[in-house]
N, C-alpha and C positions, 0 to 999 in steps of 0.2 A: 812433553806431551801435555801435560797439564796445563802451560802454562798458552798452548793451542787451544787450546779448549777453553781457556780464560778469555784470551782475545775473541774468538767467536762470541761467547757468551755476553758481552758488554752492550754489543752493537744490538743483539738482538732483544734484551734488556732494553736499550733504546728504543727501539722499535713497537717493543710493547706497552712501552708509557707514551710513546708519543703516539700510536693508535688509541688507547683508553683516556686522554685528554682528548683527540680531536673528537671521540664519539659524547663523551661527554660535554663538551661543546656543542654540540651538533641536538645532543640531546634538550641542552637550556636554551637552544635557540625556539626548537620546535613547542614548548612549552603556552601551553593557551592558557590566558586568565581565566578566572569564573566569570569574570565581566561579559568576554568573548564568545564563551564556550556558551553561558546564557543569551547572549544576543545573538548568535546565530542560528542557536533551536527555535526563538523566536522567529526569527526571521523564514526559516526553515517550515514551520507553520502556520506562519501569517500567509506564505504563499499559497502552499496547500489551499488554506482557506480561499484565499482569491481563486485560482482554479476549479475550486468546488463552488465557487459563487458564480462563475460562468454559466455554469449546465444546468440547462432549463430541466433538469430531474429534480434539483434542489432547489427548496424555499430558503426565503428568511430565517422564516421561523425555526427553522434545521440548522442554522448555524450561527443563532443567536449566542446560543451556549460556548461555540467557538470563540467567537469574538469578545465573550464577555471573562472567558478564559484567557485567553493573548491578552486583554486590557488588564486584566488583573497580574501578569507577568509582564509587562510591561514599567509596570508601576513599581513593583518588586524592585526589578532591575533597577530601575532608578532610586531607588532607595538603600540599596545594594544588598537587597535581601533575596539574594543567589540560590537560596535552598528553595524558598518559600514561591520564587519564579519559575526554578524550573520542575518544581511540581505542577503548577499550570499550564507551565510548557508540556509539561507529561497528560494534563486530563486534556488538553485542548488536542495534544496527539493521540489519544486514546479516543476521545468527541469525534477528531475526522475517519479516524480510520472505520468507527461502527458507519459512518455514513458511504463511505467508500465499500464498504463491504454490501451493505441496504442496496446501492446501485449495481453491485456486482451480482448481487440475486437476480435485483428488477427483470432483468434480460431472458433471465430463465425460468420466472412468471410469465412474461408476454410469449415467451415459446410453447410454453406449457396452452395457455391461451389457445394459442393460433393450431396446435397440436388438437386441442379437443372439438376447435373447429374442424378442421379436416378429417377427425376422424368421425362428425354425425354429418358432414357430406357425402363420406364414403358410405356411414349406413345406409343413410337416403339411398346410395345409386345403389347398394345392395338390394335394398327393398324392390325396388323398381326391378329391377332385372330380376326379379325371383315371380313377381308377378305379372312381368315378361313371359317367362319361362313357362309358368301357369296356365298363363293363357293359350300360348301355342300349345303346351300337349293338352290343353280341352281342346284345340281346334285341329289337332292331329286325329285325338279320340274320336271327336266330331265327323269328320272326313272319315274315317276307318269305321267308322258303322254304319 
């Protein structure tokens, strides 16, 4: 019986080193430089910025700061100063996101807007109907005396 139990235990023994090398494998493959991992938050950001440089809600002058954040991780990277890059990769995504957020408002300023418009058109036709109203019962009172 024991010696059943030996034979099973071998294979599956194998089974389990050769699962823990292939995952290990699998794990140094998937492995991303600093090089990479900062060129692609750049890259990652640089777009953002191009996108936000489309929409006629954003100036220049709004993402000056952007761009002069990406150029300064830019520079990093190429120098290979990884830490000091993707800190700038960090403010230049920290720079878009408040602009993103500024646009996410705008929408609900112009509603608010167009909201306070309709709502002193409405007084208006209140007005008007109340001295509607006025005038027919003096012209009611009128006629009844």
């Amino acid at each position: 019986m024991n010696t059943l139990w030996n034979r099973s235990l071998y294979p599956r023994l194998g089974i389990a080193l050769a699962l823990s090398l292939g995952l290990s494998a699998c794990a140094q493959m998937v492995q991303v430089s600093p090089q990479q991992n900062v060129s692609d938050a750049i890259a990652v950001q640089a777009g953002r910025e191009h996108i936000l440089a489309l929409s006629p809600a954003v100036n220049t002058r709004q993402l000056a700061p952007v761009e002069k954040a990406l150029h300064a991780a830019r520079e990093a990277a190429a120098r290979d100063d990884y830490v000091y890059a993707e800190r700038q990769t960090l403010l230049a995504r920290i720079l878009l996101d408040n602009i993103q957020t500024r646009l996410n408002v705008a929408p609900s300023n112009s509603q608010h807007a167009a909201l306070q418009s309709q709502i002193g058109n409405l007084q208006s036709q209140i007005a008007t109907t109340r001295q509607q109203i006025d005038a027919t019962k003096a012209q009611i009172a009128k006629e009844a005396s």
